[in-house]
C-alpha positions as CSV (number, residue, x, y, z in Angstrom):
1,X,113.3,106.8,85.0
2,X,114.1,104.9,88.1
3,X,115.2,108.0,89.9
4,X,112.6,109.9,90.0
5,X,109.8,107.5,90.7
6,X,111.5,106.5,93.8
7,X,111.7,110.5,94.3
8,X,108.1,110.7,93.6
9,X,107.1,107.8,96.1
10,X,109.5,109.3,98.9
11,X,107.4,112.9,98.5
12,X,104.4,111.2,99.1
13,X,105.0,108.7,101.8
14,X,102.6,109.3,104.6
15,X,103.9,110.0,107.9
16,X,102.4,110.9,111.8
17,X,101.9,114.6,112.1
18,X,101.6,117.7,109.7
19,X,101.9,117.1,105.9
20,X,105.2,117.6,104.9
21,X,106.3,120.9,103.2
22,X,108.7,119.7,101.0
23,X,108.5,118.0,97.3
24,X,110.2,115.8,94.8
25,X,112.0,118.8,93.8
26,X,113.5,119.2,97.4
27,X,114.1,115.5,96.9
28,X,116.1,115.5,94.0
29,X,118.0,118.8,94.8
30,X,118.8,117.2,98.4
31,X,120.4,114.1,96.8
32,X,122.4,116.6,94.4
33,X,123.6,118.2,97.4
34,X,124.7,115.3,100.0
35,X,126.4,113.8,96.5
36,X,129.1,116.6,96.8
37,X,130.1,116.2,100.2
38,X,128.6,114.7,103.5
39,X,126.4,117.5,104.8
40,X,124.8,118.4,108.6
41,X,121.2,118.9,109.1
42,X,121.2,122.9,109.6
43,X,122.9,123.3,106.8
44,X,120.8,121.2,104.6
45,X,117.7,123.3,105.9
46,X,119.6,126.8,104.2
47,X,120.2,125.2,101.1
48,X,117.3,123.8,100.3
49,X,115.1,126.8,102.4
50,X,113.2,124.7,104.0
51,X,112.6,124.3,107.7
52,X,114.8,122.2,110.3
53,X,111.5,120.0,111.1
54,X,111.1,119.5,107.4
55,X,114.2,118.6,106.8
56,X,114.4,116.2,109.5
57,X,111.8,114.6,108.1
58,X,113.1,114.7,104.3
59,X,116.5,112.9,106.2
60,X,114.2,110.4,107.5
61,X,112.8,109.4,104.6
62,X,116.0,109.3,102.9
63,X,117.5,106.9,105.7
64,X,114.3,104.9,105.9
65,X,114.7,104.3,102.3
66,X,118.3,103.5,102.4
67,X,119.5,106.1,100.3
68,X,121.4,108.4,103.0
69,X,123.0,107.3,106.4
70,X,124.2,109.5,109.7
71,X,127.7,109.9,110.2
72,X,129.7,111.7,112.5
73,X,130.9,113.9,109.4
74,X,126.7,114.5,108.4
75,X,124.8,113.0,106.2
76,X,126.3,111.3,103.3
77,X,124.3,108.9,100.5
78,X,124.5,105.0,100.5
79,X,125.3,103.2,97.3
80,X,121.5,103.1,96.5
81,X,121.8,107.2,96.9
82,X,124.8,107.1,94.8
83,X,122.6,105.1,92.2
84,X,120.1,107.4,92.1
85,X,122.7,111.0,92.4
86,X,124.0,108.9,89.0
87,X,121.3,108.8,86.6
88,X,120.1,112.3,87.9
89,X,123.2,113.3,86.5
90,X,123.1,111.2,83.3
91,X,119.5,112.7,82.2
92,X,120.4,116.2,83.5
93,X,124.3,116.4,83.2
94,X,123.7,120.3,83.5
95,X,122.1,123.1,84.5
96,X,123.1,126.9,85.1
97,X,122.1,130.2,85.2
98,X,121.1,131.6,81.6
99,X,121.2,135.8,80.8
100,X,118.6,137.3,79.8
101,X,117.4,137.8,76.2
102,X,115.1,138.0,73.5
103,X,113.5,134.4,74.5
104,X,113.5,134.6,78.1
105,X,110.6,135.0,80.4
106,X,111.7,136.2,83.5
107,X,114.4,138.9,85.2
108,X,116.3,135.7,86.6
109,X,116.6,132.4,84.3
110,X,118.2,129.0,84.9
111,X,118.2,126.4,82.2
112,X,118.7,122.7,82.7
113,X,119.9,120.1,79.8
114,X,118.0,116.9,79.5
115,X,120.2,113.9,77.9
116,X,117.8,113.0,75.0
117,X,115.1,115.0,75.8
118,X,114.3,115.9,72.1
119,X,112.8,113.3,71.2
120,X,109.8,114.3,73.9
121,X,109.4,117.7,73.1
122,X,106.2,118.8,71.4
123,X,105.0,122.5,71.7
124,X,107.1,123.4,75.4
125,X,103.6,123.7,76.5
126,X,103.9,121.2,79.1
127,X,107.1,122.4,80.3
128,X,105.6,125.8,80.3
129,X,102.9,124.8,82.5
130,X,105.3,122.5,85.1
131,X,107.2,125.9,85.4
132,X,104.4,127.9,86.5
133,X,102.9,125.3,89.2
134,X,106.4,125.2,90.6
135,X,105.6,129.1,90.9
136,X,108.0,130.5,88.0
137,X,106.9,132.9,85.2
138,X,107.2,130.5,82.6
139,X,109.4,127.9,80.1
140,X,111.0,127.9,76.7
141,X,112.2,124.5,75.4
142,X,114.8,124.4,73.2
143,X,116.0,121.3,71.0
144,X,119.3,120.7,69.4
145,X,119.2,118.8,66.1
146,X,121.8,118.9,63.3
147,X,124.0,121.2,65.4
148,X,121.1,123.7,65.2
149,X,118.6,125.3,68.2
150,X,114.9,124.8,67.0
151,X,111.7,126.2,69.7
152,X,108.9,124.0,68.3
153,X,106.8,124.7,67.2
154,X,108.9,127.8,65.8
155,X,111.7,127.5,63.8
156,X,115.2,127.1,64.2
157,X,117.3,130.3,65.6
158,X,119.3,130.8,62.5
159,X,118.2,134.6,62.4
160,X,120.1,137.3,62.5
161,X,118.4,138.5,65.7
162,X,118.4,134.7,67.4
163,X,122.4,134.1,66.4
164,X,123.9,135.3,69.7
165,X,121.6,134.1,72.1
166,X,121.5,130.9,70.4
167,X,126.0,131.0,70.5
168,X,125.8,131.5,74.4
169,X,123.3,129.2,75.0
170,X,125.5,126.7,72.8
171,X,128.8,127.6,75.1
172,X,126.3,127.4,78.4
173,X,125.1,124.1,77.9
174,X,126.9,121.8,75.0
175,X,124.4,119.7,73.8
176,X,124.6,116.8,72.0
177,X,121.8,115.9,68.9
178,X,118.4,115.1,70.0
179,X,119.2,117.0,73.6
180,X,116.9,119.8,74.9
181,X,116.9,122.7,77.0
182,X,114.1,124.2,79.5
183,X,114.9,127.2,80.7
184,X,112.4,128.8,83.0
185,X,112.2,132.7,84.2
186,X,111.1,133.3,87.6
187,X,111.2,136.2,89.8
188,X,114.3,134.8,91.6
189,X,117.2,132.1,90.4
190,X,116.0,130.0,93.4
191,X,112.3,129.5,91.8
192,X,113.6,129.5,88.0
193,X,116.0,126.8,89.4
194,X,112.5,125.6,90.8
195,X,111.1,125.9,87.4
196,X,113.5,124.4,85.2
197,X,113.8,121.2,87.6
198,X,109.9,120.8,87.5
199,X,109.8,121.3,83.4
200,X,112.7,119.2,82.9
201,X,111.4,116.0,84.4
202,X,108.4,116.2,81.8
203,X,111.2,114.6,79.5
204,X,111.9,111.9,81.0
205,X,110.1,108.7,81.2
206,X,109.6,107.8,85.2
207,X,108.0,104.6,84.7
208,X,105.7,103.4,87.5
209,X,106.8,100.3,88.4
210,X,105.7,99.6,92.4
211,X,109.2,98.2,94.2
212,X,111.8,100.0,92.4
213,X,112.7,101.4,95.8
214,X,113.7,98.0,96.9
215,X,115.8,97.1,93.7
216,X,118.2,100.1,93.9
């Protein structure tokens, strides 16, 4: 996945001065959030809660890498933004906040839909672990195959005590076959958001080729 190799190479750029305090996470949610509507720097900073001189420099990079310009209006994304806001959306067309229930780990949840992501899932213990390094309680990856929810390596929620949970998480997130679902528990939505961006990209293929940057 393009998107989030170029992402990955941003976070780690090397730069005069302190290490920077933000991640590929702050990355990816910062592209989300210029893609809506050109933004100022401040208040970038609250949405992302991350500090004025670390935002400046996540801008910078953004701008250096020609995926964001400064405009009078704040800062908006280039085409080569746009390209990557695009497939973000296309390998996680949604994510929202998910009530709590019999098979989630935390008093706040969020749960993110990965186009395809099936097909990658083996026992969730990956995403589990992604989850708790991103400081969240913990994962549960869901699949949807043949229009039912499986938890590998359990079985499919077609129980009587799984049948609800499995009907709202249906409504939440529509899923189409060979889709999964992460949805992390944390101790706030803001880190199970955290959580369920950081388990979600274990689905994706990022690829690693070396100048992808300069082919967007």
């Amino acid at each position: 996945m393009k998107a989030l190799t170029v992402l990955r190479r941003l976070a780690k750029e090397k730069a005069p001065g302190p290490p920077s305090t933000f991640t590929e996470l702050h990355l990816a949610k910062a592209i989300e959030i210029i893609g809506r509507k050109a933004i100022g720097r401040a208040k970038l900073s609250r949405e992302l809660a991350l500090g004025e001189g670390a935002t400046r420099t996540l801008i910078n990079r953004f701008t250096n890498g020609g995926l964001a310009t400064s405009t009078k209006r704040g800062i908006q994304l280039t085409r080569s933004g746009l390209s990557i806001l695009e497939e973000l959306q296309r390998n996680f067309p949604r994510g929202a906040i998910v009530p709590r229930s019999s098979i989630t780990v935390g008093p706040h949840n969020f749960g993110i839909l990965v186009r395809n992501g099936g097909h990658r899932v083996r026992s969730g213990i990956e995403q589990r672990d992604a989850a708790v390094r991103a400081d969240a309680v913990g994962a549960v990856t869901l699949l949807f195959k043949s229009g039912l929810l499986y938890a590998p390596p359990m079985s499919k929620f077609v129980a009587k005590d799984w049948e609800e949970t499995a009907r709202k998480i249906l409504e939440i997130f529509n899923p189409k076959e060979s889709d999964a679902i992460v949805i992390c528990g944390a101790e706030s939505i803001r880190k199970a958001e955290d959580g369920a961006r950081a388990a979600a990209r274990t689905l994706v293929n990022s690829g690693s080729p070396k100048e992808l940057l300069k082919k967007l």
